[in-house]
C-alpha positions as CSV (number, residue, x, y, z in Angstrom):
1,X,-22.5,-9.2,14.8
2,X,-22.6,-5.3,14.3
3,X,-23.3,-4.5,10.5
4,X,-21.2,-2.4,8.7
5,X,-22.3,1.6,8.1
6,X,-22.5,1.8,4.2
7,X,-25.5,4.9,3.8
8,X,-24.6,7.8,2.0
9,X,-21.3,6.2,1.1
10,X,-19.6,5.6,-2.8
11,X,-18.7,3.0,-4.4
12,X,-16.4,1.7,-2.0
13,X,-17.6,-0.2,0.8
14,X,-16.6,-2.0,4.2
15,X,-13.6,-3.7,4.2
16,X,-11.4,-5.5,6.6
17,X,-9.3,-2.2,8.3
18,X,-6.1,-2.3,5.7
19,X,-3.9,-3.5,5.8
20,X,-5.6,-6.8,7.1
21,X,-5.5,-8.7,9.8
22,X,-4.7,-7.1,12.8
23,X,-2.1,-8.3,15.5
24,X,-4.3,-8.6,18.5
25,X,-1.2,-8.2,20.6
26,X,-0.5,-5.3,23.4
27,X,1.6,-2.0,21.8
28,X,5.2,-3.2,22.3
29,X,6.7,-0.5,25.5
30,X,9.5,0.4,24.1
31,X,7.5,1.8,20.8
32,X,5.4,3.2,23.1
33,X,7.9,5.2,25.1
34,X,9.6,6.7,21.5
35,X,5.8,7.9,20.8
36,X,5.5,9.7,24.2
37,X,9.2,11.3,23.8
38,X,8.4,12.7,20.4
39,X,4.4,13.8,21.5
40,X,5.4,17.7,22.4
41,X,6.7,17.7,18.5
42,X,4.2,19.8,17.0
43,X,5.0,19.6,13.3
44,X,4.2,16.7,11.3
45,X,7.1,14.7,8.6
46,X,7.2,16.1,5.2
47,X,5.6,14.6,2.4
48,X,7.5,11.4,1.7
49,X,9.0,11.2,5.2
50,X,12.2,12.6,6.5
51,X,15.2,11.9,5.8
52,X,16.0,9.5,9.1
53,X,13.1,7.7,8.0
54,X,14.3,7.0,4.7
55,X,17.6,6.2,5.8
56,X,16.0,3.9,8.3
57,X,14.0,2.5,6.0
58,X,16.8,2.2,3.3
59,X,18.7,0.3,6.1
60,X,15.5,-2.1,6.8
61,X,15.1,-3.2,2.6
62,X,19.2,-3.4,2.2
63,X,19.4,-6.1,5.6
64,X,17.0,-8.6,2.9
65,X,18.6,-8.0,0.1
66,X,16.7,-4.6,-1.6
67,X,19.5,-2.2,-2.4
68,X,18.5,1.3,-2.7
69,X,19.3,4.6,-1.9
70,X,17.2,7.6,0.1
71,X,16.1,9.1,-2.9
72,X,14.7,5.8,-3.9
73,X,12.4,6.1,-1.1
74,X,8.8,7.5,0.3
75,X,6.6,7.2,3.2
76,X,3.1,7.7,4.6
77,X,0.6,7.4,6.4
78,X,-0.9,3.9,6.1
79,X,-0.7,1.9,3.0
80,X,-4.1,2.3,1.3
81,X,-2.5,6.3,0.3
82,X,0.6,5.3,-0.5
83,X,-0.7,2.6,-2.9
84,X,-3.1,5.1,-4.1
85,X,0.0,8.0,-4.8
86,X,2.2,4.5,-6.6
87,X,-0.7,3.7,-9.0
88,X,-1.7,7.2,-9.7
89,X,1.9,8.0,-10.8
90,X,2.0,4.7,-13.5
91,X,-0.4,4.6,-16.4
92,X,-2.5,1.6,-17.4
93,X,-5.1,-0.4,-15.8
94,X,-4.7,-2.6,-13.0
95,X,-4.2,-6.3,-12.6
96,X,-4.8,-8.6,-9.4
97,X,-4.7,-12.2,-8.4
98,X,-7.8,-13.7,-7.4
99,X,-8.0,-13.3,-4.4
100,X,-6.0,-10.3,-3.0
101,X,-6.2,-7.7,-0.4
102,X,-9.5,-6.0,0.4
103,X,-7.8,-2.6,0.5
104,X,-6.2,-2.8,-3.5
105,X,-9.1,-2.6,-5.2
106,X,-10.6,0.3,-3.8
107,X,-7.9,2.5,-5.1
108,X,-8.3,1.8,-8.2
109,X,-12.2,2.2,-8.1
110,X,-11.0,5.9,-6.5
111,X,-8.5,6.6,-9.3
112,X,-10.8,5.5,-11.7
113,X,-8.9,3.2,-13.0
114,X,-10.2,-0.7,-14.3
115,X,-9.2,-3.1,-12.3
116,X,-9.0,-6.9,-13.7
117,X,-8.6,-10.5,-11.6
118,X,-6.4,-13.1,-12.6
119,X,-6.5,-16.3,-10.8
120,X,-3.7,-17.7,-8.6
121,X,-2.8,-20.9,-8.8
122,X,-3.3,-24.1,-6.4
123,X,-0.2,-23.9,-4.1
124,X,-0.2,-20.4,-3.1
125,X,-2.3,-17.1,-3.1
126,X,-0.6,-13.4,-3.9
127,X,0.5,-14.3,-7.5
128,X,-1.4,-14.7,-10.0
129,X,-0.7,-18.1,-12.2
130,X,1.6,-17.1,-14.7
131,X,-0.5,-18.5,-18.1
132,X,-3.6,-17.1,-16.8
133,X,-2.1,-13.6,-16.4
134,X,-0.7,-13.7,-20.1
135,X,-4.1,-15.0,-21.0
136,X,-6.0,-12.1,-19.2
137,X,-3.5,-9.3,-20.5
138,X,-4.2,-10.6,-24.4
139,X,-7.7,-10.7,-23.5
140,X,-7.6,-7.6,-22.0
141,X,-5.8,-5.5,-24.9
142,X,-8.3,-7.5,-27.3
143,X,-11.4,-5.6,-25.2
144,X,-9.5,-2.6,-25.7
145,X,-7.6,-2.1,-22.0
146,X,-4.3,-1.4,-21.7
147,X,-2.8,-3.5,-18.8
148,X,0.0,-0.8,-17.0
149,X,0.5,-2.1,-13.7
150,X,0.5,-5.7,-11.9
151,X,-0.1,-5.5,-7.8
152,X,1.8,-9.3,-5.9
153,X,2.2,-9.5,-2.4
154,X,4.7,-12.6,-2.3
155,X,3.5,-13.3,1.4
156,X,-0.2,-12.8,1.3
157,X,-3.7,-11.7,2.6
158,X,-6.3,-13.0,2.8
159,X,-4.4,-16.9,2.0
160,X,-2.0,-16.5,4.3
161,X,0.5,-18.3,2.5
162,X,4.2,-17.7,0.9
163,X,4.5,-17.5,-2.9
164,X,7.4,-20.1,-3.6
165,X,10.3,-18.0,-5.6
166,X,9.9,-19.6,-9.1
167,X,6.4,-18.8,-9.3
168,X,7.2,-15.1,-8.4
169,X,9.9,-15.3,-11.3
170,X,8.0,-16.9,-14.0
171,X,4.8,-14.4,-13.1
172,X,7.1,-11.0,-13.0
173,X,8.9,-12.2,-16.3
174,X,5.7,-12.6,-18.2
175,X,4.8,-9.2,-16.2
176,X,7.6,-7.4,-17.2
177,X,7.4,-8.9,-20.5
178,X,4.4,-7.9,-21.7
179,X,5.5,-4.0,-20.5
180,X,3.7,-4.1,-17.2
181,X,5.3,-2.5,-13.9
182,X,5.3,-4.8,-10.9
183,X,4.1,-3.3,-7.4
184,X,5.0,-5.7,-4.7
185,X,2.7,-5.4,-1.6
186,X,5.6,-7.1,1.4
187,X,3.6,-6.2,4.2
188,X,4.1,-9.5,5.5
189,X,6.9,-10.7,4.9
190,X,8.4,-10.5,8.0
191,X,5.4,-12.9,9.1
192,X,6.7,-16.1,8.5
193,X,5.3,-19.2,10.6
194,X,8.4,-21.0,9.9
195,X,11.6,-19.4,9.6
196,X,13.0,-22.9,7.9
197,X,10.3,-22.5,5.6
198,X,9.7,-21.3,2.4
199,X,11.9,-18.6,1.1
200,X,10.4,-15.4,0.2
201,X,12.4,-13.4,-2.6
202,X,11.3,-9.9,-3.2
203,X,10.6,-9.4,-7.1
204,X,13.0,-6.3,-6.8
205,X,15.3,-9.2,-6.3
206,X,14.6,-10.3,-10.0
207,X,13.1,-7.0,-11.8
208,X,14.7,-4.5,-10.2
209,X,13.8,-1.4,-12.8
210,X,10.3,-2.6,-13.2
211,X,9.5,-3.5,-9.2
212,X,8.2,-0.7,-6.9
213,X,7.7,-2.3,-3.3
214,X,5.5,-1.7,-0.7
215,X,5.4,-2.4,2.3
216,X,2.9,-1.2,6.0
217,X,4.8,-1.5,9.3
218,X,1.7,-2.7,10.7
219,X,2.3,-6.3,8.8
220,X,5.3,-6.7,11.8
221,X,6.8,-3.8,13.3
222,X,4.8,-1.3,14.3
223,X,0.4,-1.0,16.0
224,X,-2.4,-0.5,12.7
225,X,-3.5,2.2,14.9
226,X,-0.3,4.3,13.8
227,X,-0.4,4.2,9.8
228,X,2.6,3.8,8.7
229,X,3.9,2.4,5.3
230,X,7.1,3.1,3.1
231,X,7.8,2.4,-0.3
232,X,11.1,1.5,-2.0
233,X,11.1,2.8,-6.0
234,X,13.4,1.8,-8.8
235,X,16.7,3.5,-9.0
236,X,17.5,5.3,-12.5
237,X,15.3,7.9,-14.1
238,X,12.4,5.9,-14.7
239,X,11.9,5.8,-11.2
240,X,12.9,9.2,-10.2
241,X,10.3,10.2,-12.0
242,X,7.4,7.9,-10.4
243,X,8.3,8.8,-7.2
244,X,8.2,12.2,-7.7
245,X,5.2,12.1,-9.2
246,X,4.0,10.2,-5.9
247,X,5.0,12.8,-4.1
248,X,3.3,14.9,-5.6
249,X,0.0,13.5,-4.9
250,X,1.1,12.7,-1.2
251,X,2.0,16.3,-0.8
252,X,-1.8,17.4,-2.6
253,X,-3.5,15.0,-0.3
254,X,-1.5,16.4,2.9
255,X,-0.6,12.9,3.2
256,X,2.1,13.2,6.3
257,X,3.1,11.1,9.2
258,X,2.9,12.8,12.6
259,X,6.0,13.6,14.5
260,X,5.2,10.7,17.1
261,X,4.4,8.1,14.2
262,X,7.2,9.3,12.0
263,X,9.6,8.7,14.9
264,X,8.2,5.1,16.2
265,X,8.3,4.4,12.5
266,X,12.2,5.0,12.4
267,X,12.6,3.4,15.2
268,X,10.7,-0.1,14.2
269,X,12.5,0.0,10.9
270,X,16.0,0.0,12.4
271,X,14.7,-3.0,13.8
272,X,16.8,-2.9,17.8
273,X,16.2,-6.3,19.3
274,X,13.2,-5.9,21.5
275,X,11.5,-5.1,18.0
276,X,12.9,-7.7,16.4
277,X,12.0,-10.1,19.1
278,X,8.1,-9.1,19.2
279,X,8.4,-9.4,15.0
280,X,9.7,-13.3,15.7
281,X,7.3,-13.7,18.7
282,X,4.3,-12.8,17.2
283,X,4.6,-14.2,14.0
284,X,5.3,-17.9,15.7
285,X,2.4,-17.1,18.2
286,X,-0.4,-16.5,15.2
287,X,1.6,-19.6,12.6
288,X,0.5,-22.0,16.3
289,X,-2.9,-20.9,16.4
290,X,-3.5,-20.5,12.5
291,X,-2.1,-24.3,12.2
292,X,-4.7,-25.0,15.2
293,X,-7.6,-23.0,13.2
294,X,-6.8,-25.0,9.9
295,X,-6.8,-28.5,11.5
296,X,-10.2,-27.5,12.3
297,X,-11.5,-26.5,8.7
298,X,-10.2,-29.7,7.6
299,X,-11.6,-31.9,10.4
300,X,-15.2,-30.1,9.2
301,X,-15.0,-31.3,5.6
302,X,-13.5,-27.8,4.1
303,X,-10.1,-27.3,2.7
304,X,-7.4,-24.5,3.4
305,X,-3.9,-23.9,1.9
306,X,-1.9,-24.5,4.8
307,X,-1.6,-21.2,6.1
308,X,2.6,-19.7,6.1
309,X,2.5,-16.4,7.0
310,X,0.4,-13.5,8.2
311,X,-2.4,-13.4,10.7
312,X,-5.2,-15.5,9.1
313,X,-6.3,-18.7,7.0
314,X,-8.8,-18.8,4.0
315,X,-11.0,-21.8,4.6
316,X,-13.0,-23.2,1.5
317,X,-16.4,-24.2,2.1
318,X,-17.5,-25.6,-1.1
319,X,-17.4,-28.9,0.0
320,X,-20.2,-28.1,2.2
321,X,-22.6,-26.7,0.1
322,X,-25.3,-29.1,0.5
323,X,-24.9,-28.4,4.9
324,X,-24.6,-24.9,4.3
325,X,-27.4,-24.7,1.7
326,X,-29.6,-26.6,4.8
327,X,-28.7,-23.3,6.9
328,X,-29.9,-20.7,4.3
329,X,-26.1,-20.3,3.3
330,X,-25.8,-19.9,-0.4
331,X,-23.3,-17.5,-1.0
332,X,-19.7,-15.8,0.7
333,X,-22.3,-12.9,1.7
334,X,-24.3,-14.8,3.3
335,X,-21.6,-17.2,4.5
336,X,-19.6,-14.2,6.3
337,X,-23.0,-13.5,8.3
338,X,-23.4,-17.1,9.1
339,X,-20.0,-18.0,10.3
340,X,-19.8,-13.9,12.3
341,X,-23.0,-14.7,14.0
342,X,-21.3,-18.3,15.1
343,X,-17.9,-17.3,15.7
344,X,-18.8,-13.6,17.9
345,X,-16.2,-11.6,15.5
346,X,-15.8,-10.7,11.8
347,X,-15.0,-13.6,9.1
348,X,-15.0,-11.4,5.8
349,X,-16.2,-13.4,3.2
350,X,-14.5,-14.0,-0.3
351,X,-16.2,-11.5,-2.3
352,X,-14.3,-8.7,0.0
353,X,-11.2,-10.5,-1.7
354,X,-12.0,-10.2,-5.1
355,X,-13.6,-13.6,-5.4
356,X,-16.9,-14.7,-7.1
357,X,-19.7,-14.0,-4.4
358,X,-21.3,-17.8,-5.0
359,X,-17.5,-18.9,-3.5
360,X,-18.2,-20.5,-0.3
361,X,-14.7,-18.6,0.6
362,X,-14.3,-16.4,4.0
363,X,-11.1,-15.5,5.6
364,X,-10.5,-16.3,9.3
365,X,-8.3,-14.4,11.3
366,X,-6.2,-15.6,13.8
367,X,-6.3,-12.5,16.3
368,X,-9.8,-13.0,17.6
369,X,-8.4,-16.4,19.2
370,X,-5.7,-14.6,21.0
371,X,-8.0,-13.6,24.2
372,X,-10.3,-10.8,25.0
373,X,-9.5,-7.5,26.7
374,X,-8.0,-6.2,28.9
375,X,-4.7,-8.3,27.6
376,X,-5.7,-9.4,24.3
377,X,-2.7,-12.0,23.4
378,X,-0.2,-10.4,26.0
379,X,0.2,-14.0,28.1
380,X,-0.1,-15.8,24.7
381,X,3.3,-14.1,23.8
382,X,4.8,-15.6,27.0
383,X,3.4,-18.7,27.5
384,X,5.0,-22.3,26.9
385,X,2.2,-24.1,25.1
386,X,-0.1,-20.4,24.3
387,X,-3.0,-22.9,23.0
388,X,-3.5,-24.6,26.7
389,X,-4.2,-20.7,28.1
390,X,-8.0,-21.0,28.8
391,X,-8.7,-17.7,26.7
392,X,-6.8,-19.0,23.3
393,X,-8.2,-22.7,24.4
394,X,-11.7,-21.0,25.1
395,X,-11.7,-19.4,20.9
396,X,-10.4,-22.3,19.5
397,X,-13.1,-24.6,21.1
398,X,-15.9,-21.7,19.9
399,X,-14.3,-22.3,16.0
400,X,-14.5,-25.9,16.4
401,X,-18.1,-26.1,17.4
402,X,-19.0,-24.1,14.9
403,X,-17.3,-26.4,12.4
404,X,-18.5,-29.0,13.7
405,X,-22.0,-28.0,14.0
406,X,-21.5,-27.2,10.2
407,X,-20.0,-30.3,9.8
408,X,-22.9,-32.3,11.3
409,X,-25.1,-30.9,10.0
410,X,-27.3,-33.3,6.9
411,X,-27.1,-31.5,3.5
412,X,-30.7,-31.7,3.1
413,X,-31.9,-31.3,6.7
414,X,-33.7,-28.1,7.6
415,X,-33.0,-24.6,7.8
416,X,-31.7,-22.3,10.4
């Protein structure tokens, strides 16, 4: 597997590209054809987007539920910057759940800011367990901290699963509670496996003054190779006043969508049908083959939350120490070498994430079993039964032998 370039680099190193998982699935035409029309356009958005953006975007949060107005409002280019201008503009030290996004961190380490992990519980990843985080902010303030800010994503990466609605309530209350402000990461929230599934309510829904949400169009509507994200502040003063202050960093960073993204962005976030209908497709394509990709964890021995939404599944390994140990596998480093070397793509282990590095953790994503070039997932999208094509059959059969090879493999027999 090709190693990651880290010489001569900071304090921030290689990360799955934010904002995770990517789709694996052909640029949709008809977002291609708004990028060509609007390619002669040779000035780029202003800072904070313009105002058909907003208003687009506006119209995208108030169809689930979000009210807001255009002033309430900001975009740029990816989400990583525009997490980056939301922290910058709120004082106070981070908190996480463990494990989270490999992208959040590293804007804190850039800000300068501490950062602090708080464990989520067993059901779900994306928010953190609501006793643990009041334990962590005490024990935080008692070390001398001061806990500002509190980062969810109520359908997560790198778990790939749905946080259920009281949870989110009882962890924002003891949030707001305790004087933090809540930034919702809802990247994904349009990638429900199962529309009949668990409900995902915003925390904007419940905290509305003390919520700023976040969201990257490339969770559902739009390509990761044309950064786009928008954000969604509180209405009132308060939040006048954080956005502006955002804006003023987007504007110091010269942090503006290009004419061509700006306009594909406006047009994903009005959401026509045939964007609406590749948002459904996918997310039903990658829920089939992340169900097949956790059937095989479990048949190895390892354990998974069964995966609900996104583009991936976080398989637990623990339970085959002893086998993995036998391979020269001791820790998620070493784990994400093993398991890239087996599988012939990336399986970022669970230190990226935020967890311990002796967690046998790794996140698999489900786009690598889509097919290879030069349609990567295009017939999947199509197809009847998309896990009987022989290029999505072909990737799954690669994961499960190297499961089971794992899985076979005696806990004290030798090395690799």
């Amino acid at each position: 597997m090709r190693q990651p370039v880290t010489e001569g680099r900071g304090p921030v190193r290689y990360g799955p590209q934010p904002p995770g998982p990517a789709s694996g699935l052909p640029v949709l035409p008809e977002l291609a054809d708004v990028v060509a029309a609007a390619a002669g356009s040779g000035e780029p958005a202003p800072p904070g987007g313009g105002p058909e953006l907003c208003e687009a975007a506006g119209g995208y949060w108030r169809r689930r539920g979000v009210h807001c107005g255009p002033n309430d409002l900001a975009a740029a280019p990816g989400a990583p910057v525009l997490l980056s201008a939301i922290i910058a503009a709120h004082d106070g030290d981070l908190l996480l759940p463990r494990p989270c996004p490999a992208w959040w961190a590293p804007q804190a380490r850039l800000l300068g800011r501490p950062a602090y992990h708080v464990p989520v519980p067993a059901e779900c990843g994306g928010v953190p367990d609501p006793y643990a985080l009041l334990e962590t902010i005490r024990r935080v303030r008692a070390e001398g901290g001061r806990p500002g800010l509190l980062l969810v994503s109520v359908a997560d990466d790198p778990t790939g699963t749905a946080a259920p609605p009281e949870l989110v309530r009882e962890a924002c209350e003891a949030a707001v509670g305790e004087g933090l402000h809540i930034v919702s990461d809802e990247t994904w929230r349009d990638t429900a496996h199962d529309p009949g599934g668990t409900v995902l309510v915003s925390p904007s829904e419940m905290c509305p003054e003390d919520t700023t949400v976040l969201a990257d169009l490339a969770g559902a509507l739009a390509p990761a190779a044309w950064p786009a994200a928008v954000a969604r502040f509180p209405a009132g003063e308060r939040g006048a006043r954080w956005r502006a202050d955002a804006l003023d960093r987007l504007t110091a960073l010269g942090a503006q969508l290009a004419a061509p993204v700006a306009a594909a962005a406006t047009h994903a976030l009005r959401e026509p049908a045939p964007v609406a209908a590749r948002a459904a497709a996918s997310a039903a394509l990658h829920g089939r083959v992340a169900a097949a990709a956790h059937r095989t964890v479990l048949a190895s021995g390892g354990l998974a939350r069964p995966p609900q939404a996104g583009r991936c599944l976080y398989a637990d390994l623990t339970p085959l120490r002893g086998q993995l140990a036998a391979r020269g596998v001791t820790d998620a480093m070493e784990l994400e070498e093993y398991l890239g070397e087996g599988l012939g793509f990336p399986a970022p282990g669970g230190h990226r994430f935020g967890d311990d590095l002796g967690a046998l953790r790794v996140r698999l994503d489900t786009a690598p079993l889509l097919g290879a070039p030069p349609d990567p997932g295009g017939r999947a999208l199509t197809a009847d039964d998309p896990l009987e094509l022989p290029e999505v059959a072909a990737a799954l059969d690669r994961l499960a032998a190297a499961f089971h090879e794992l899985h076979r493999t005696p806990a004290n027999g030798a090395g690799r």
